[in-house]
C-alpha positions, 0 to 999 in steps of 0.5 A: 873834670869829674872825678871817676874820668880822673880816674880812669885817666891816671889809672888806666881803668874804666869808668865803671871800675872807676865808680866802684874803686869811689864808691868804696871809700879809697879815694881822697880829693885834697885830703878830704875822702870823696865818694861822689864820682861825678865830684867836679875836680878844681885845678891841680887837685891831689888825689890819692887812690888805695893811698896813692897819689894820682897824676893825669898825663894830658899827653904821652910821648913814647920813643919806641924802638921798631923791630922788623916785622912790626906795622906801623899804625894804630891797628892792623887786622892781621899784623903786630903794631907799634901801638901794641907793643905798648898796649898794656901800659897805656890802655886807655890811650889812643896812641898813634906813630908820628910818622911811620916805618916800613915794616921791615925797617927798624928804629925810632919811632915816635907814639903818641896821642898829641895830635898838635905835635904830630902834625906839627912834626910831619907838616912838610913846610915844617922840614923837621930833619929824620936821620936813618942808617942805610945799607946798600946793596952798592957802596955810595958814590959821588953822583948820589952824593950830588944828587941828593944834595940837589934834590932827586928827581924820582920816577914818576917825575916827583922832585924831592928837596934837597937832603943830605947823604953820606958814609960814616964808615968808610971801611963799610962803604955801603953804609951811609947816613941819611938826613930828609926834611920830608916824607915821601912813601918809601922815600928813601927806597925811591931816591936810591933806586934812581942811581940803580942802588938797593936798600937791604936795611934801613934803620931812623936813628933820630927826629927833629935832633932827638936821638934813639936812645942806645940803651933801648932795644928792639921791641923796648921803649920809654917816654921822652924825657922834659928836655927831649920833648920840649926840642921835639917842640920847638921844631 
């Protein structure tokens, strides 16, 4: 890699930025300064910059907590996106949700520019489990219990796999926990409205046994730590 791409990588600034920050002096490669931008880079190099030393991220891996309101996608004309919560710290990076949320749902989502666990997390053969928390309008019954077990069969004729449904709190009985290995638009939505249920909020707690951190609130995010990434990875 060259050394001014370097640059704007672990800084989050501009190529041309990039060129001028070398070009005056306040860079080193290996101890030893360096001015020449288009410096080929060896394999883990230690390079300092205004006497700070440098590490380029291949990827990033963001757990943010979605407020209502907010799209889920990468950019949207008209409304506020998950990606622009945390544009100000990433601004050279193409981030995008691993999966999305209604805009009126809340909860974890993933952001990242690693399209190889993307892909892998969303693969329907893959059946990585998402957790939500769902209030109905209705409290939950048996018959929904049985059917989402067996698989609800939707409206339109669309057969879902099995999941699993249930009531953690049994003095809000129109609470209930949802666990899904695929993703269906408005799946959740569509699966409970076959029993005559509505969904008045939904919240995702977790993916693939990763859980919402509780510290963070809505509209807050951090990245994912080792241990939370590498079990995102072997899902």
């Amino acid at each position: 890699m060259r050394l001014d791409q370097y640059l704007s990588k672990a800084m989050g600034i501009s190529r041309s930025q990039s060129r001028k920050l070398i070009a005056s002096g306040q860079v080193t490669v290996d101890g030893q300064l360096c001015k020449a931008a288009d410096f080929q880079l060896g394999e883990n190099p230690q390079v300092t910059a205004q006497g700070k030393a440098l590490v380029v991220k291949e990827f990033v891996y963001i757990m943010l907590h979605k407020p209502q309101g907010i799209v889920s996608a990468s950019r949207d004309k008209r409304d506020k996106t998950v990606v622009d919560l945390v544009a100000k710290d990433f601004p050279r990076r193409e981030l995008f949700p691993a999966g999305r949320l209604d805009k009126t749902s809340t909860g974890f989502v993933l952001l990242t520019d690693d399209g190889a666990l993307a892909h892998r997390l969303l693969a329907p053969k893959r059946h990585v489990t998402k957790e939500y928390l769902v209030e109905l309008d209705t409290p939950l019954t048996p018959e929904m219990i049985r059917g989402f077990e067996e698989g609800v069969t939707l409206a339109d004729g669309q057969t879902m796999q099995p999941a699993q449904v249930s009531n953690p709190d049994p003095s809000r009985p129109c609470l209930v926990r949802v666990l899904l290995r695929q993703g269906v638009y408005h799946q959740i939505k569509r699966m409970f409205g076959v029993y005559g249920a509505g969904v008045n909020a939904l919240h995702r707690t977790a993916i693939g046994g990763v859980a919402l951190d509780p510290a963070l609130e809505p509209g807050q995010w951090r990245e994912l730590t080792r241990e939370e990434l590498e079990k995102l990875q072997r899902d």
